[in-house]
MDAnalysis code that builds the backbone (N, CA, C; Angstrom):
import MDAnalysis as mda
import numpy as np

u = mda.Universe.empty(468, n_residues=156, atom_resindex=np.repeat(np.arange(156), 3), trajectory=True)
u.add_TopologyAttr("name", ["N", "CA", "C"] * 156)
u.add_TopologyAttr("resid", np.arange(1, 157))
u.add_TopologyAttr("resname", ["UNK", "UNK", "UNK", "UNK", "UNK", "UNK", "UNK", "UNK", "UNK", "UNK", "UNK", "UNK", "UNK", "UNK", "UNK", "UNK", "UNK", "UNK", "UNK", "UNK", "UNK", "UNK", "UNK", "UNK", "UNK", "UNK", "UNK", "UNK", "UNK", "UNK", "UNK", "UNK", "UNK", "UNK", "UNK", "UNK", "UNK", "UNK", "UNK", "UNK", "UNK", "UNK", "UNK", "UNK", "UNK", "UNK", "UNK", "UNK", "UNK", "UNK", "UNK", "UNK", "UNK", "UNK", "UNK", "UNK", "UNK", "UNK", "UNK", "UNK", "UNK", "UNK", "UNK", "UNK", "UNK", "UNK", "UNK", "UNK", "UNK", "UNK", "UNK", "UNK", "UNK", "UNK", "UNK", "UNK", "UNK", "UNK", "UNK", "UNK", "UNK", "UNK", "UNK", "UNK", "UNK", "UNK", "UNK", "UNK", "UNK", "UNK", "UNK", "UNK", "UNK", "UNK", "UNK", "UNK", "UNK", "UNK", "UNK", "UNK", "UNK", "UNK", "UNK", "UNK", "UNK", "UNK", "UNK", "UNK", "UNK", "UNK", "UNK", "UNK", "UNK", "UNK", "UNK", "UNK", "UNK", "UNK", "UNK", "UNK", "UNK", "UNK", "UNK", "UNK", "UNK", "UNK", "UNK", "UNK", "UNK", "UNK", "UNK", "UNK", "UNK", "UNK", "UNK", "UNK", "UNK", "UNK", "UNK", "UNK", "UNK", "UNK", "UNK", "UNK", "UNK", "UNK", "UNK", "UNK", "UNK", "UNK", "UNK", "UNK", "UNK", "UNK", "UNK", "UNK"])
u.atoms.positions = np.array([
    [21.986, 10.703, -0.344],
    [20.811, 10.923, -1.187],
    [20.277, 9.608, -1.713],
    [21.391, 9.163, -2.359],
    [20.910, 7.410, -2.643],
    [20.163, 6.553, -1.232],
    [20.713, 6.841, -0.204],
    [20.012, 5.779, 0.732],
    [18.789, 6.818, 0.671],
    [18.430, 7.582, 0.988],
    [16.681, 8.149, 1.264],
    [16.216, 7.923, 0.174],
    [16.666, 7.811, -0.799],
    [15.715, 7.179, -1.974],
    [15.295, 5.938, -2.291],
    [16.135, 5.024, -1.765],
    [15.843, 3.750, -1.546],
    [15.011, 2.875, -0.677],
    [14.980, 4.351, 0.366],
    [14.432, 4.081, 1.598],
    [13.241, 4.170, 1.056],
    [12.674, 5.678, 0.947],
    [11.364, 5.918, 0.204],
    [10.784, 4.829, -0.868],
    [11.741, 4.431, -1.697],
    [10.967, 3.661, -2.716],
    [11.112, 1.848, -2.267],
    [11.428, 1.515, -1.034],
    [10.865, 0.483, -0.555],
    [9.950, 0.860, 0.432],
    [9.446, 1.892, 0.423],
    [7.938, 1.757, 1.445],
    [7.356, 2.302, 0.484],
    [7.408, 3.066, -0.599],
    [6.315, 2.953, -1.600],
    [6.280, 2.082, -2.056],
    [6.997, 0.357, -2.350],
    [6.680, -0.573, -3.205],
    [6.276, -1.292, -2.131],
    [6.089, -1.425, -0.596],
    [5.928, -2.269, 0.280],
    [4.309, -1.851, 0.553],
    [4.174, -0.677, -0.045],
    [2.722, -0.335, -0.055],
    [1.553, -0.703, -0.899],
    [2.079, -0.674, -2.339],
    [1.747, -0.859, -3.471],
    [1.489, -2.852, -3.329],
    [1.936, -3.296, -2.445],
    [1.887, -5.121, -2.533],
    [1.376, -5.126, -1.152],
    [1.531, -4.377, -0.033],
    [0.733, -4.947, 1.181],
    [-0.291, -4.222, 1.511],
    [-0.447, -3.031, 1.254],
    [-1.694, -1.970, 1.607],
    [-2.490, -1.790, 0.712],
    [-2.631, -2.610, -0.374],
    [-3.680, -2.327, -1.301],
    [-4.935, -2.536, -0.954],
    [-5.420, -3.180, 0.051],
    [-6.660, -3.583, 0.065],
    [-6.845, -2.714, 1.685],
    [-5.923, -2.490, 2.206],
    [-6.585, -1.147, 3.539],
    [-6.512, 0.235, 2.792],
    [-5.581, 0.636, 1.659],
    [-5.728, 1.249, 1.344],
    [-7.077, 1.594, 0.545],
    [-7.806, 1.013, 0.121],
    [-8.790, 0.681, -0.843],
    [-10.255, 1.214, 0.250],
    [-9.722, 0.052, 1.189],
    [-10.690, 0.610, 2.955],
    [-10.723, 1.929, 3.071],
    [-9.639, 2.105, 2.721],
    [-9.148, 3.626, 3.702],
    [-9.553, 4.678, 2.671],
    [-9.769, 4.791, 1.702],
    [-9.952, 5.620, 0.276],
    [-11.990, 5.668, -0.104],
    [-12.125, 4.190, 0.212],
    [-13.680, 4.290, 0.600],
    [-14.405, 5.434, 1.128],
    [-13.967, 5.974, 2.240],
    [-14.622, 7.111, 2.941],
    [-14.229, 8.483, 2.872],
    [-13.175, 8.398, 1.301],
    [-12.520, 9.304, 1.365],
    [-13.106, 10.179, 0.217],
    [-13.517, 11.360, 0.542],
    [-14.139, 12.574, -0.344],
    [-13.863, 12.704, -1.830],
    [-12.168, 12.582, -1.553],
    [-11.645, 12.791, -2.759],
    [-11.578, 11.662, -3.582],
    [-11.980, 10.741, -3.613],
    [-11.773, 9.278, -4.016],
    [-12.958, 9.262, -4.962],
    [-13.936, 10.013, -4.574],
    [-15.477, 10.480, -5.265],
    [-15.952, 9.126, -4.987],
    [-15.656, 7.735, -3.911],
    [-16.659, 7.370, -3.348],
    [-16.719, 6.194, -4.784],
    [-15.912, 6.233, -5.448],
    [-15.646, 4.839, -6.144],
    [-15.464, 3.924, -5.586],
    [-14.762, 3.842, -5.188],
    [-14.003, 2.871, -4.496],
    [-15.454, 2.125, -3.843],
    [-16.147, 3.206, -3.075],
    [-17.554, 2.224, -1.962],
    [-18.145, 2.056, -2.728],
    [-18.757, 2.825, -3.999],
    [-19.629, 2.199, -5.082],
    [-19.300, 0.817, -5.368],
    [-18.074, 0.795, -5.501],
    [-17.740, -0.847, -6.117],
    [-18.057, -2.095, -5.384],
    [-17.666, -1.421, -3.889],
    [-17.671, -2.413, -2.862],
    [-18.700, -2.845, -2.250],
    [-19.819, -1.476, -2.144],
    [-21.414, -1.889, -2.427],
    [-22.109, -2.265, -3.450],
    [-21.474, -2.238, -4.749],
    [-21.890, -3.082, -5.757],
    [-21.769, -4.596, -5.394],
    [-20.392, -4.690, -4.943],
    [-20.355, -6.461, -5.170],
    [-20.892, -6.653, -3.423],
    [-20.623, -6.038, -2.526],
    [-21.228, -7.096, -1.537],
    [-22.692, -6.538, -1.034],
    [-23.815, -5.684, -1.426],
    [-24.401, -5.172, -1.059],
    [-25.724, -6.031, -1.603],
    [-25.441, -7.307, -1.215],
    [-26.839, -8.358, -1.214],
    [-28.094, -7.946, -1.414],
    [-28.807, -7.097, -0.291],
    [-29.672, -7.373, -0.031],
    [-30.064, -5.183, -0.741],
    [-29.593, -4.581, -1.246],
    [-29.686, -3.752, -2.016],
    [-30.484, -2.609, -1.486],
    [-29.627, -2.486, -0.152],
    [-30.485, -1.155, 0.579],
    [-29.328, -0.344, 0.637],
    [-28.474, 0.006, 0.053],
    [-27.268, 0.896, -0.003],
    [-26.114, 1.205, 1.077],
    [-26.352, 0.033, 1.661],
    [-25.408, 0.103, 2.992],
    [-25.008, -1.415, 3.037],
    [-23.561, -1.716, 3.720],
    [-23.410, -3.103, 4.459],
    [-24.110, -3.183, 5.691],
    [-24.840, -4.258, 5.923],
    [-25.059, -5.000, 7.102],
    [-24.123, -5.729, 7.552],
    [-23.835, -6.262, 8.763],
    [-22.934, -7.349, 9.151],
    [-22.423, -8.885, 8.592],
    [-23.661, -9.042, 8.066],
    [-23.704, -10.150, 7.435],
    [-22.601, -10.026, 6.068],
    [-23.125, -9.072, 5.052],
    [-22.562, -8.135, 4.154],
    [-20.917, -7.481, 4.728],
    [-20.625, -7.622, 5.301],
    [-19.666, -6.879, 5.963],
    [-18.526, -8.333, 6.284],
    [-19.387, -8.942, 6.897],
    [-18.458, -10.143, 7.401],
    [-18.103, -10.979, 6.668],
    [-18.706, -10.990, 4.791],
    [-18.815, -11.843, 3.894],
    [-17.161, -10.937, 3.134],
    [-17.479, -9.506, 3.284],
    [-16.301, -8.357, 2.579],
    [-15.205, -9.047, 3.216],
    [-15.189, -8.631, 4.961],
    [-13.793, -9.617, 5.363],
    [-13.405, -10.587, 4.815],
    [-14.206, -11.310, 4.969],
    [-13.485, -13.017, 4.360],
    [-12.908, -12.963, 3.225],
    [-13.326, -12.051, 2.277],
    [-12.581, -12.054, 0.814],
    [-11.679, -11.391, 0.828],
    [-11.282, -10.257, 1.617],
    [-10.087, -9.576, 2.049],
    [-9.055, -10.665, 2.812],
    [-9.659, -11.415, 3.543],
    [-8.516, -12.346, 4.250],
    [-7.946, -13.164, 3.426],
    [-8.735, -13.636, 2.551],
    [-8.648, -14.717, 1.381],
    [-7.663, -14.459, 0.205],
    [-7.961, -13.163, 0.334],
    [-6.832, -12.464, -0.815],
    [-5.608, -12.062, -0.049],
    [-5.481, -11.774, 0.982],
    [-4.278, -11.336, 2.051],
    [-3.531, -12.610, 2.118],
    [-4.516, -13.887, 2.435],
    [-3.627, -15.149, 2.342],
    [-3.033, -15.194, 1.368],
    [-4.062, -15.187, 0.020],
    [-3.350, -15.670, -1.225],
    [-2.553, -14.672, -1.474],
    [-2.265, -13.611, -1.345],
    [-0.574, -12.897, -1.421],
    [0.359, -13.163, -0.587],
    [0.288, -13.563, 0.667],
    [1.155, -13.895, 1.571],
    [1.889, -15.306, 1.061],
    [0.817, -15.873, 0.443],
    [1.149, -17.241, 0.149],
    [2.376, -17.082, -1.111],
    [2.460, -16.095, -2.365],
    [2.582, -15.805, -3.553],
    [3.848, -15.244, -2.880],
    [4.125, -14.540, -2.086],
    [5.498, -13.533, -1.799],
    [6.001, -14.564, -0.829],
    [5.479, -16.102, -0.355],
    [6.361, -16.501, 0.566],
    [7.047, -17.965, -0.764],
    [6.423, -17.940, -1.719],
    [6.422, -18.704, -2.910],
    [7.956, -18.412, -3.371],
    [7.503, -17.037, -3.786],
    [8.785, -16.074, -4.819],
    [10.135, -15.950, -3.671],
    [9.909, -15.239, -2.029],
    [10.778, -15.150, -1.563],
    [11.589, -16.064, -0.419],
    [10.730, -17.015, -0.114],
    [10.830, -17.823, 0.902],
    [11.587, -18.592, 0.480],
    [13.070, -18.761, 0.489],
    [14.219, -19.572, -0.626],
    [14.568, -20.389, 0.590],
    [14.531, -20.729, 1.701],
    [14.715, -21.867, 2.647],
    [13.079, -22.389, 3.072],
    [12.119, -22.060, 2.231],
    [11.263, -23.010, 2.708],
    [10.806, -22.800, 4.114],
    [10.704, -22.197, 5.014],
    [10.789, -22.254, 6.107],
    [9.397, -21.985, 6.533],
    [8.503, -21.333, 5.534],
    [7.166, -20.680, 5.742],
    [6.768, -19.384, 6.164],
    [8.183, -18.650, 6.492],
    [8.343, -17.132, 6.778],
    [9.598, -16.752, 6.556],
    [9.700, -15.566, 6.591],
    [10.610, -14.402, 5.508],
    [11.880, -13.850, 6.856],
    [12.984, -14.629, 6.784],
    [14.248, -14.291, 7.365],
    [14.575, -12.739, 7.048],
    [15.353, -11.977, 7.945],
    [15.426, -10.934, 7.660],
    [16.356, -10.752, 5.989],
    [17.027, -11.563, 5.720],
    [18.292, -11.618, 4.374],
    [16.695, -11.560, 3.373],
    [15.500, -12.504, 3.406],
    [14.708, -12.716, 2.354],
    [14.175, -11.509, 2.149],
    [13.672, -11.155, 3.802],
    [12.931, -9.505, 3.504],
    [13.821, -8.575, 2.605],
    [14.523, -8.577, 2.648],
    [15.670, -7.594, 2.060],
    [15.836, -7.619, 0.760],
    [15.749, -8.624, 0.637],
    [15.673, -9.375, -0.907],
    [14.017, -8.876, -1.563],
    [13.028, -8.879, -1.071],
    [12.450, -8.542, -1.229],
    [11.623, -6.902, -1.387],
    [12.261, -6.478, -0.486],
    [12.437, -4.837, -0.599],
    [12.960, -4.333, -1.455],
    [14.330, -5.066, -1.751],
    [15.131, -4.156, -2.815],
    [14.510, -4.570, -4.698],
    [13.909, -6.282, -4.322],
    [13.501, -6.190, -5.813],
    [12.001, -5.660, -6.250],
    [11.106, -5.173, -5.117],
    [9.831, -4.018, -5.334],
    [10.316, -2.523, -5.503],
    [11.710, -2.348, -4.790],
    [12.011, -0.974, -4.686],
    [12.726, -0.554, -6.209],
    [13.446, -1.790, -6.696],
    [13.357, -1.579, -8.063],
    [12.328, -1.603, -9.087],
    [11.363, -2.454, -8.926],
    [10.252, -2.176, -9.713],
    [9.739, -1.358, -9.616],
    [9.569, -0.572, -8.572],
    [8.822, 0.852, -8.379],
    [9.427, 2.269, -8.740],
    [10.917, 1.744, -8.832],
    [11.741, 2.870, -9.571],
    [12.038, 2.806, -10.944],
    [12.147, 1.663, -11.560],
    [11.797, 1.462, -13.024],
    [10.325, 2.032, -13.446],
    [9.396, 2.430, -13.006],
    [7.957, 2.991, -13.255],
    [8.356, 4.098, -13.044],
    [8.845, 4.233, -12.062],
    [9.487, 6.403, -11.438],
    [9.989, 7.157, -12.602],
    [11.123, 6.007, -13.233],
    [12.329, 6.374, -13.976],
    [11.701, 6.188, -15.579],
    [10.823, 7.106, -16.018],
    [10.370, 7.075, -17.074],
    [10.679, 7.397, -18.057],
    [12.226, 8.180, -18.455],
    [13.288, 8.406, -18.930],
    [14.530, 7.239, -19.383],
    [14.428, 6.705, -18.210],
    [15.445, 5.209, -18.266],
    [16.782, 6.229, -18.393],
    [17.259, 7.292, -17.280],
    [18.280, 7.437, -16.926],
    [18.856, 7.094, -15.940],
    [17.865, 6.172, -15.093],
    [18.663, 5.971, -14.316],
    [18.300, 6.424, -12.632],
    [17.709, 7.820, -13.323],
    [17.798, 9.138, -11.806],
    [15.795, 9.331, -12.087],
    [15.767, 9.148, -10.639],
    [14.130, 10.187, -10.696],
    [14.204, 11.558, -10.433],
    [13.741, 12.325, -11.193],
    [13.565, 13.617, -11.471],
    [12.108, 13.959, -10.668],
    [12.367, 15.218, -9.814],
    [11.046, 15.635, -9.176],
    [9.615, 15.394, -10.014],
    [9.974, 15.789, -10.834],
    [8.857, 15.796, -11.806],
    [8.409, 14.684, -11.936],
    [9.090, 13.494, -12.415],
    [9.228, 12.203, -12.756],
    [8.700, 11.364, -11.463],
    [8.938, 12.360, -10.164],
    [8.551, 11.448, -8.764],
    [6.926, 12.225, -9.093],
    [6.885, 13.202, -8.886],
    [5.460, 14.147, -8.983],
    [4.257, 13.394, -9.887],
    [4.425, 12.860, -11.550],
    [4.078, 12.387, -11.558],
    [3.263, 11.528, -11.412],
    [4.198, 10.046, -11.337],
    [4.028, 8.921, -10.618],
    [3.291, 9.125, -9.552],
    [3.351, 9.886, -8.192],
    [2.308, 9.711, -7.021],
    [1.339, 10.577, -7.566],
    [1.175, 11.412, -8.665],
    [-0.613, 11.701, -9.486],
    [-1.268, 10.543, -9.931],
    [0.273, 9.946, -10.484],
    [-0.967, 8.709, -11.073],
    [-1.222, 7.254, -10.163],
    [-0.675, 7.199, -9.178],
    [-1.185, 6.273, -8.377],
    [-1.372, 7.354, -6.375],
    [-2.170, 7.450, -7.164],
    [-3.596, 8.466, -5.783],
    [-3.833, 7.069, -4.565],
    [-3.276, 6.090, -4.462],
    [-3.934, 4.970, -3.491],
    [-2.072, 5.166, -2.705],
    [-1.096, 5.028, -3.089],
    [0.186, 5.017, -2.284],
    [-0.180, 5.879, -1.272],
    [-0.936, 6.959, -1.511],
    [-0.605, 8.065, -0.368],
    [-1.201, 7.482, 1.348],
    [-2.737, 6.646, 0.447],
    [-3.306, 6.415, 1.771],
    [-3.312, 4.715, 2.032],
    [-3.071, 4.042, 1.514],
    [-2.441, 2.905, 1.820],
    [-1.966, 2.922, 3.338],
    [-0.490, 4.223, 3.403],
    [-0.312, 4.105, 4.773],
    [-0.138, 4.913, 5.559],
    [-0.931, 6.466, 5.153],
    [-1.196, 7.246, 5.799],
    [-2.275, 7.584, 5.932],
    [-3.200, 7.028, 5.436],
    [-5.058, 7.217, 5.322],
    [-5.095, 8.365, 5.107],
    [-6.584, 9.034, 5.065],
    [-6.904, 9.716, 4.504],
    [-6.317, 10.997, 4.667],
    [-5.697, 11.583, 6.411],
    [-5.364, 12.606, 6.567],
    [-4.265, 12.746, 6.310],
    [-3.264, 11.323, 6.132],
    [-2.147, 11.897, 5.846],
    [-0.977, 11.691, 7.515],
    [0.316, 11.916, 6.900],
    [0.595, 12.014, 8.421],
    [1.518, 10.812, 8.991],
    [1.458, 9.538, 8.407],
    [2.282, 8.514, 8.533],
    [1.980, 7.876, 10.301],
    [2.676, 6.993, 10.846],
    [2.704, 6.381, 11.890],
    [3.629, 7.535, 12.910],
    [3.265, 7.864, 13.757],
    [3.641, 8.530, 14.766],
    [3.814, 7.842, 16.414],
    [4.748, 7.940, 17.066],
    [4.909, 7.483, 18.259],
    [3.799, 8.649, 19.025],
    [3.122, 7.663, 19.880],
    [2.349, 8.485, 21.133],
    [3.155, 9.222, 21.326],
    [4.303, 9.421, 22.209],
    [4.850, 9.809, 22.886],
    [5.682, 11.014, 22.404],
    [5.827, 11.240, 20.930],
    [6.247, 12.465, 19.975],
    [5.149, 13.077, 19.917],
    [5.069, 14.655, 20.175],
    [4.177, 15.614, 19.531],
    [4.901, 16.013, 18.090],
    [4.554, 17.088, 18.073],
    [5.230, 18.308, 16.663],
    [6.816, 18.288, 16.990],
    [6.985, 18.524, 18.141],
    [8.799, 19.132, 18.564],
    [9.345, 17.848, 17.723],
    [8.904, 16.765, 18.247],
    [9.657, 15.661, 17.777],
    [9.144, 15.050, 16.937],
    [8.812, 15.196, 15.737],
    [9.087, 15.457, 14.075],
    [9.730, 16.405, 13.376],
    [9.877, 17.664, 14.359],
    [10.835, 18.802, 13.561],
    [12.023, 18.335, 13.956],
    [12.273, 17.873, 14.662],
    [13.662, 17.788, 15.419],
    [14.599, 16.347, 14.180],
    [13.495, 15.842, 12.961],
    [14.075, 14.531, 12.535],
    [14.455, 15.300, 11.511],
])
């Protein structure tokens, strides 16, 4: 039980620091999102104020997405990169998983017993509505092998 929980709450904290900004993409077109998210994003890059991106507008959005993708890559290779090397050894990744997977369970664990309580998990994914599609987009559904239909997801 302890390892699936650990498991889970390092891909919810691996989400929460690397999918924030596809998730953000991905929530844009999303119904339930009520379309905040594109308001904002056509607020700030929507230049020329005809309610849509153009390419130009579009290609200006990338760059600030890359810019910010660097500058976190740069920030987590800062904090975890302890040989300097300029990329993340599998021992660093690890290191890194387990100290988001604790921060994300210290927020879970709103009690401070220790244990997340359904409720206590239930919660938490009400109040952060972006984990879900970060990395399952909008429908949901997670990463799937081509080559699995339905049989082989029931079968896990």
């Amino acid at each position: 039980m302890l390892t699936k929980l650990k498991v889970a709450l390092a891909l919810c904290a691996g989400l929460a620091g690397i999918g924030g900004i596809a998730g953000g993409i991905a929530a844009a077109d999303n119904p339930a999102a009520g379309g905040e998210i594109r308001g904002k994003l056509l607020e700030k890059y929507d230049t020329n104020g005809d309610g849509k991106l153009d390419a130009q507008e579009r290609a200006a959005m990338r760059a600030d997405f890359k810019a910010k993708r660097e500058a976190r890559k740069a920030e987590i290779l800062a904090k975890y990169d302890l040989n300097k090397d300029g990329k993340l050894e599998p021992s660093e990744r690890k290191l890194m998983i387990d100290d988001r997977a604790a921060t994300v369970f210290a927020k879970m664990d709103t009690n401070g017993d220790g244990q997340v309580s359904l409720a206590e998990f239930q919660a938490f994914k009400e109040a952060h509505p972006m984990m879900r599609h970060a990395r399952w987009g909008k429908r949901g559904g997670g990463h799937r092998s081509p080559s699995r239909g339905a049989a082989g997801r029931e079968a896990e």
